[in-house]
C-alpha positions in Angstrom: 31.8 -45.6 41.2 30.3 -48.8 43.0 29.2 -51.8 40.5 25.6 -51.0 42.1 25.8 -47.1 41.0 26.4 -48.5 37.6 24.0 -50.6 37.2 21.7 -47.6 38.5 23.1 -44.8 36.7 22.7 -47.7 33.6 19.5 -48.2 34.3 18.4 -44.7 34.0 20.2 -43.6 31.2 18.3 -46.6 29.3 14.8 -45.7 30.9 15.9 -41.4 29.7 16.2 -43.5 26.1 13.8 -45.2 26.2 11.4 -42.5 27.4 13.0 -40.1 24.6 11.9 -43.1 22.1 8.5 -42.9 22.9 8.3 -39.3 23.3 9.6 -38.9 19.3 6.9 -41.7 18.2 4.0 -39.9 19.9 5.5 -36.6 18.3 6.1 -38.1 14.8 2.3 -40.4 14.9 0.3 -38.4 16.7 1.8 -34.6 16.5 2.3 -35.2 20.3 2.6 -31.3 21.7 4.1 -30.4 24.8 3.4 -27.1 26.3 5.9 -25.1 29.4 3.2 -23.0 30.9 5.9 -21.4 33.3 5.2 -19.9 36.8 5.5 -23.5 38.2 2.8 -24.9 36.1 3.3 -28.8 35.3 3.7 -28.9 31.6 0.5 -29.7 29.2 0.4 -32.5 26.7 -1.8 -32.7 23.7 -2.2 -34.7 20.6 -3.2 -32.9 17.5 -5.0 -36.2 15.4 -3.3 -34.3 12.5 -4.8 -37.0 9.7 -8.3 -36.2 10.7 -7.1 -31.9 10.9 -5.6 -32.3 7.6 -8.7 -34.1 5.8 -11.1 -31.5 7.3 -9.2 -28.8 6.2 -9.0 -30.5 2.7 -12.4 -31.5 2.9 -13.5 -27.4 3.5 -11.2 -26.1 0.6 -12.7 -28.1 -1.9 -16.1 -27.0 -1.1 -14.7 -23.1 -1.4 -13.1 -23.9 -4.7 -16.6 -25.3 -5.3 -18.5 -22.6 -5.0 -17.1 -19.4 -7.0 -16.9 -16.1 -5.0 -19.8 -13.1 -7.1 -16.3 -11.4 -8.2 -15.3 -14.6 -9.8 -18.9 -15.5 -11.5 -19.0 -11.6 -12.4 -15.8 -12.1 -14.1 -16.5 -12.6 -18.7 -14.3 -12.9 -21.4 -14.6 -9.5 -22.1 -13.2 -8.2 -18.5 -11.1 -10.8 -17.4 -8.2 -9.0 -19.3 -8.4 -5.8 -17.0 -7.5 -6.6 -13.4 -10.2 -5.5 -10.7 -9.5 -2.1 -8.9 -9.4 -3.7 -5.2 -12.2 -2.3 -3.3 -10.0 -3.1 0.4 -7.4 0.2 0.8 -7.0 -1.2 4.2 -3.4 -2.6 4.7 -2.2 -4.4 7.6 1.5 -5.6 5.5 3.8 -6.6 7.8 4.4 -9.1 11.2 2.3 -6.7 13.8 1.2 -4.5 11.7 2.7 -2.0 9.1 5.4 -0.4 11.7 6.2 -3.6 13.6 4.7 -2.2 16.5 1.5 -3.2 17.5 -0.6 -0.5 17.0 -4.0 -0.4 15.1 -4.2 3.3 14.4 -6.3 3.2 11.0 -9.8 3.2 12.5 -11.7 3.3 16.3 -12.8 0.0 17.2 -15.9 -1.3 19.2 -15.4 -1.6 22.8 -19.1 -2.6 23.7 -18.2 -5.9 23.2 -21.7 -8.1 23.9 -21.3 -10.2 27.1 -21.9 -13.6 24.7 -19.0 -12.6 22.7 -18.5 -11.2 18.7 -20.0 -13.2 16.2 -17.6 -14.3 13.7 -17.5 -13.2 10.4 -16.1 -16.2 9.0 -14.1 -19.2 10.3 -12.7 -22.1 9.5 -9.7 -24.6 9.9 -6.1 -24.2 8.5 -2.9 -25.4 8.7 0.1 -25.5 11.5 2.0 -23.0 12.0 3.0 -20.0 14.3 2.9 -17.1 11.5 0.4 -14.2 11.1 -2.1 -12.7 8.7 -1.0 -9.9 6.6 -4.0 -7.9 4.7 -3.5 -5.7 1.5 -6.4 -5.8 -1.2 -8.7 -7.2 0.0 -6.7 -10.4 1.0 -5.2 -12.0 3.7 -2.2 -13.9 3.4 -0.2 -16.4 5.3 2.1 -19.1 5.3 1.2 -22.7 7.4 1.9 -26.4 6.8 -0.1 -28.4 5.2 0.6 -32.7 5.3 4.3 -32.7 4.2 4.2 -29.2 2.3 4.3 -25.8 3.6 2.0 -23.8 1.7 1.8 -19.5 1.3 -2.0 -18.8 1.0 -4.4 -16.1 0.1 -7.8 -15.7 1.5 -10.2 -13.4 0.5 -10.8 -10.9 3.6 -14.6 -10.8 3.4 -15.3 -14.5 3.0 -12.4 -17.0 4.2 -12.1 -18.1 1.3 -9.3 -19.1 -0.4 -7.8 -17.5 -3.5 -4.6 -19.3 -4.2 -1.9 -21.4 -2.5 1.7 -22.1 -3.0 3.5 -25.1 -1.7 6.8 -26.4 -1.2 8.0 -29.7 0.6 8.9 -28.9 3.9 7.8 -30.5 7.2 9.4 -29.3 10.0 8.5 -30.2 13.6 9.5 -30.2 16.5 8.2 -31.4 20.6 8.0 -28.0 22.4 6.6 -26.1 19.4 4.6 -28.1 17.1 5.2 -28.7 13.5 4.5 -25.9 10.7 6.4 -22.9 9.8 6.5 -19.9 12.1 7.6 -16.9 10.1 4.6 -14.6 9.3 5.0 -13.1 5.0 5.3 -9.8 4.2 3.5 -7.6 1.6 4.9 -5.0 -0.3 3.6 -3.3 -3.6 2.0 -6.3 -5.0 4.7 -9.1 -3.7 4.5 -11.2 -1.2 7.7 -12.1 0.6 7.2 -15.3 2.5 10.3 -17.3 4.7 9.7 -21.2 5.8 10.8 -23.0 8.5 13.7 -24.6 6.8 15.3 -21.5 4.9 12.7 -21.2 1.7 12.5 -17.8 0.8 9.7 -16.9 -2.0 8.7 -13.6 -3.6 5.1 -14.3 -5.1 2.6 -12.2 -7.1 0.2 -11.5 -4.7 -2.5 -11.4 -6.7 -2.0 -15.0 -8.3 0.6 -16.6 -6.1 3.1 -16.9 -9.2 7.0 -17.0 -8.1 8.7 -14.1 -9.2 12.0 -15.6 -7.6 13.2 -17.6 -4.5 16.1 -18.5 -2.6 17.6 -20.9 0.3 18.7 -18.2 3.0 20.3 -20.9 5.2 22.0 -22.5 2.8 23.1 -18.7 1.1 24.9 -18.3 4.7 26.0 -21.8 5.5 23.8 -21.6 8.4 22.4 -24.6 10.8 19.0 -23.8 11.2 17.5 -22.6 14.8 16.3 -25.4 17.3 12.6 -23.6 16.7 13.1 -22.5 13.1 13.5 -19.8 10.8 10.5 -17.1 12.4 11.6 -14.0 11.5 9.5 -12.0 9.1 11.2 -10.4 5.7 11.5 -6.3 5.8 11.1 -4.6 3.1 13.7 -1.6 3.2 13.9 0.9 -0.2 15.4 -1.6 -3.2 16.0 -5.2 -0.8 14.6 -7.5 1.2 15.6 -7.9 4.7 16.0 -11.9 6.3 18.4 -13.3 9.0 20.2 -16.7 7.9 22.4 -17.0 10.7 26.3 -18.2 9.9 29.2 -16.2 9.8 29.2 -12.6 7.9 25.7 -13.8 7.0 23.4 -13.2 10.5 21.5 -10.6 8.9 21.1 -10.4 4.8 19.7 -8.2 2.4 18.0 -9.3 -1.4 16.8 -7.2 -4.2 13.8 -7.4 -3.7 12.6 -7.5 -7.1 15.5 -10.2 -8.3 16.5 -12.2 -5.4 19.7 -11.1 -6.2 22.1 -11.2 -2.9 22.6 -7.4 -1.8 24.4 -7.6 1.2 25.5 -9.6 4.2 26.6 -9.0 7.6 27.7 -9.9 11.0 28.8 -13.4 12.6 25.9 -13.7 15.2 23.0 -17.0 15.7 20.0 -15.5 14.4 17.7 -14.7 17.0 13.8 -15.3 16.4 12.6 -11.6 16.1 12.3 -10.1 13.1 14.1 -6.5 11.5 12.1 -3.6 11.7 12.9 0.1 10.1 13.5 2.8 12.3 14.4 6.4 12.8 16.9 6.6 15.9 19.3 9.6 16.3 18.3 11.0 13.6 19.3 7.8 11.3 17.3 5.8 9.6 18.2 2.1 10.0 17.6 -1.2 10.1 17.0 -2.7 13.8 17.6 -6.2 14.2 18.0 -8.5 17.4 20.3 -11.6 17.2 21.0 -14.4 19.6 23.7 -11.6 21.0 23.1 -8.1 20.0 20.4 -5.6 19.8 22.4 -3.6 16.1 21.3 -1.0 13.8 22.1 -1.3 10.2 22.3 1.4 7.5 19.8 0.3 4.9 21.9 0.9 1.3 24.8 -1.8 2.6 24.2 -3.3 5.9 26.7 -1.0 7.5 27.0 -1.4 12.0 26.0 1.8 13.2 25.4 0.9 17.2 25.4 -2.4 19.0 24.2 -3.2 22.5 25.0 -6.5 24.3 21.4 -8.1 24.2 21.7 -12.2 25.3 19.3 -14.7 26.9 20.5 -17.6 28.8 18.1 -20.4 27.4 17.4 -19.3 23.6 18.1 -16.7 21.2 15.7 -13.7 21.4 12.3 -13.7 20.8 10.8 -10.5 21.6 10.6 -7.7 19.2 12.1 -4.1 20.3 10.5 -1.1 20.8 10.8 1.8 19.8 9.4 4.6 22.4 10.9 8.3 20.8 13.2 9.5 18.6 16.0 8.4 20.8 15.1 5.5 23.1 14.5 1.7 22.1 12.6 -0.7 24.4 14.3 -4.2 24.8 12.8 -7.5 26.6 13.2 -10.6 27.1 11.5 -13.8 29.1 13.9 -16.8 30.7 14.9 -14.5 33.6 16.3 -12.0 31.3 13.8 -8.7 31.8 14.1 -5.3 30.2 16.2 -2.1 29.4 15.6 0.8 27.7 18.6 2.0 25.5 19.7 5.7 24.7 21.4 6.2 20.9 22.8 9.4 20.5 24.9 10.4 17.5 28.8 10.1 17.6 30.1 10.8 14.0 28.4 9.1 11.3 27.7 6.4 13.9 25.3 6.3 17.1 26.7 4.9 20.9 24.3 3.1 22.9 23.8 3.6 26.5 21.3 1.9 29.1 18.9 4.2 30.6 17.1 1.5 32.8 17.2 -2.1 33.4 13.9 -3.9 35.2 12.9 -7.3 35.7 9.5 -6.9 36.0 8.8 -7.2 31.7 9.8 -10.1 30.7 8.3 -10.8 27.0 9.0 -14.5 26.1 6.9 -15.3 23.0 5.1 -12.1 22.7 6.2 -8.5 22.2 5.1 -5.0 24.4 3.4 -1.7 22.9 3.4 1.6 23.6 1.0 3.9 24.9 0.8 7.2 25.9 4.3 6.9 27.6 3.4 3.7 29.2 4.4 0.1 28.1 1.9 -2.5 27.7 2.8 -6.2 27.7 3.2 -9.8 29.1 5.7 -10.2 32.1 6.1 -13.9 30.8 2.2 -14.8 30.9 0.6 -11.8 33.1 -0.4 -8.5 31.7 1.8 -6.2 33.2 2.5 -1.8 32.8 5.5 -0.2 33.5 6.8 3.6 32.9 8.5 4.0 29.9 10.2 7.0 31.6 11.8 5.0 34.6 11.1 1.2 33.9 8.7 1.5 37.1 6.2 -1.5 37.4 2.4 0.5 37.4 0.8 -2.4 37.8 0.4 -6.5 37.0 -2.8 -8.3 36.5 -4.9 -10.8 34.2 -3.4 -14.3 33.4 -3.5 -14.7 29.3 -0.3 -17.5 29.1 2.0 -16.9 26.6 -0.5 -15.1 24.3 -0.4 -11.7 21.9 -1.3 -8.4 22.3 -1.9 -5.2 19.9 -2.9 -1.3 20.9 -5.7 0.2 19.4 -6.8 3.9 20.2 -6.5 3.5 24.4 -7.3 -0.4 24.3 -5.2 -3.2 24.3 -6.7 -6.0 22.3 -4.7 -9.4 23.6 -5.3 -13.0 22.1 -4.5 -15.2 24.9 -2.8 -18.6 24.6 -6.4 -20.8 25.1 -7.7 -18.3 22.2 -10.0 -15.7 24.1 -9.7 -12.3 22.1 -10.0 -10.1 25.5 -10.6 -6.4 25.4 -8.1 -4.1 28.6 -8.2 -0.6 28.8 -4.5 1.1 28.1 -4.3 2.8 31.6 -1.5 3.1 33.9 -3.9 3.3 36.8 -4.9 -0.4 37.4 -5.9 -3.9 35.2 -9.2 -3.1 33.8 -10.5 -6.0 31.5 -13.4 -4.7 29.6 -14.9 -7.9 27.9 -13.6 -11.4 26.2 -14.8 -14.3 24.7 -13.1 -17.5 23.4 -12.5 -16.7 19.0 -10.8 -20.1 18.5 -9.8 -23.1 20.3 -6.4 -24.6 21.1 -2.5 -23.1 22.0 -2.7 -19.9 20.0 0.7 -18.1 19.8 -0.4 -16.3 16.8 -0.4 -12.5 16.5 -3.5 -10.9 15.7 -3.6 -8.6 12.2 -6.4 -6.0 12.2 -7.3 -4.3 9.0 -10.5 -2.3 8.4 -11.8 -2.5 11.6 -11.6 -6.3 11.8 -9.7 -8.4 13.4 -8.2 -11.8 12.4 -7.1 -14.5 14.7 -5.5 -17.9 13.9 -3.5 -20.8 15.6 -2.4 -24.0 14.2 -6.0 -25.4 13.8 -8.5 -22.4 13.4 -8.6 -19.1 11.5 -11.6 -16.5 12.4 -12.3 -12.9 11.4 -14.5 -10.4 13.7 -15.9 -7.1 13.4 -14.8 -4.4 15.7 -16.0 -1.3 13.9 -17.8 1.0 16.3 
């Protein structure tokens, strides 16, 4: 190397520093975001001002803890001892609904949506974060970060407003993503099961917010944590608690669910961002999880392997949740180049053997999962709605730019939350893209899943939270 190259190569190695330098005050001062649209897109930069997000948000749950809910002020002496029989039956308890599959199946929902767009039933700012509502009782719940805390809340479903909080410290951030925690609680027979961005694992009283136990799943496996955090939602499986630590014999772990107690741990893979779901394939019922290598079903009682099936992406672990399409067949994607299979488990012994039935490239989920519709797959090839056979992996059709938003199935809609926060309204058909009606529900990146309970709908980002009626 010449003295000149040197200096040069010097020269821009200081200039890479000292751009980096900047780059982390900006992110660090002024929650400096930066946002890979894909498709040859230049990236987006925005500021979030989090001191003035943080003192509105403040600033609005005083005035709710101001002014008393009816059920509150109806609340005496003499019945405060008997707990309330929930009027809400609808449930919505898990990260994309109660089967981890997208589908809104417990009422029909409008689709005469007004050209202006739904009115709101309530709205209002929240916390950072990437995680979900969950809805049981007549409250929605879910987890965001708050200043330097990160903070599990309940809202009351008809109003916004807030019925209790619980907060740790935690702060984690980070350029690409933003700061806040991204994986979305769980509700199960009163508890809620909620998993921070740094490995705080809590099981809380749902109706109060009281700890009942908790635990540090990255340091129980002697696991680093993931470059975008811990995001995969608990599963709650018979007697434990389903998480994914990462570290070796400790990818995927199991906790009573009622002590915390440490159940059962296996497998030496990264964690992958996706989160275990319950399924019946082959006639077993398991535990399906997706690591940074593997696609691997569990056996619930000890975490036993029952099938694997090579499942890797060359620029991050997976984030995409699987799929499952019949009895036999499990839908895999990924975005990054990676695209889709469909896998065939039939038994052998007490075990199953996984075989591919299709590959494609032309549904890639990145940050968003498919669903499933009449024998058709519905989802986001990267950031455009796309339809392929479930059958034969063959591409029906591709249309509608939404970025890297979300998507759920409801009776033969799809109901998608794009990136910019438009709730949009397709029609499930393999015959074409046929986009009904949309409006914008919040503003800013939204990467958040939708949760519909009760024939409404609620939407959040790192900023804004809004609920809509879509009853008929």
């Amino acid at each position: 190397m010449t003295a000149l190259a040197g200096r040069v190569l010097a020269g821009v190695v200081l200039l890479a520093a000292f751009a980096a330098g900047v780059v982390g005050l900006l992110v660090v001062a002024f929650d400096l975001q930066i946002e890979f649209a894909g498709n040859g897109m230049r990236p987006l930069f925005s500021f979030g001002a989090p001191e003035a997000h943080y003192a509105a948000l403040e600033a609005d749950r005083n005035d709710s803890a101001a002014a008393p809910s009816a059920a509150a002020e109806a609340a005496t002496s003499e019945n405060r001892a008997t707990p309330a029989v929930p009027e809400h039956d609808a449930v919505w308890t898990d990260f994309r609904g109660p089967h981890r599959d997208g589908l809104y199946t417990e009422t029909p929902i409008r689709t005469d949506w007004p050209a202006e767009g739904l009115e709101p039933l309530w709205s209002g700012p929240i916390g950072g974060g990437y995680a979900s509502f969950v809805i049981a009782d007549g409250l929605a719940f879910t987890i965001e970060q708050r200043r330097d805390e990160e903070v599990v809340a309940a809202y009351d479903v008809d109003s916004g407003a807030e019925r209790w909080t619980h907060a740790w410290p935690a702060h984690f951030r980070e350029t690409l993503g933003g700061p806040g925690p991204r994986a979305t609680p769980t509700w199960h027979d009163g508890r809620v099961y909620a998993l921070g961005a740094t490995g705080r694992f809590v099981c809380l009283d749902a109706s109060t917010g009281a700890v009942l136990w908790e635990r540090d799943i990255l340091a129980d496996g002697g696991a680093a944590n993931l470059p975008w955090a811990m995001s995969g939602a608990p599963l709650v499986v018979d007697d434990v608690v389903v998480v994914q630590p990462g570290g070796r014999d400790w990818s995927v772990a199991a906790y009573d669910r009622l002590t915390g107690d440490v159940a059962w741990h296996v497998l030496d893979d990264v964690q992958g961002y996706t989160s275990p779901m319950l399924a019946t394939l082959g006639g077993i019922r398991q535990v399906v999880v997706v690591t940074a290598e593997r696609a691997a079903g569990l056996r619930p009682a000890d975490g036993a392997l029952l099938w694997e099936y090579p499942w890797t992406v060359p620029v991050v672990p997976n984030i995409a949740q699987p799929l499952v399409i019949n009895d036999t067949r499990l839908f895999l994607s990924a975005g990054y180049g990676k695209g889709a299979a469909l896998v065939e488990l039939t038994p052998a012994g007490s075990r199953l053997t996984a075989a591919t039935v299709w590959e494609s490239n032309r549904m890639k989920n990145k940050f968003s999962s498919s669903v499933l519709i009449d024998g058709y797959i519905y989802g986001l090839d990267n950031s455009i709605l796309a339809c392929i056979d479930a059958a034969t992996g063959e591409l029906r059709w591709k249309g509608g730019r939404y970025g890297y938003g979300q998507l759920l199935a409801a009776g033969d809609h799809l109901v998608v939350l794009t990136e910019r926060g438009d709730l949009v309204l397709v029609r499930a058909t393999p015959d074409g893209h046929d986009e009904v009606a949309g409006f914008r529900a919040i503003e800013g990146k939204t990467w958040n899943v939708p949760a519909m309970a009760g024939g409404r709908i609620l939407v959040r980002n790192a900023r804004q939270m809004a609920a809509f009626d879509l009853s008929p």
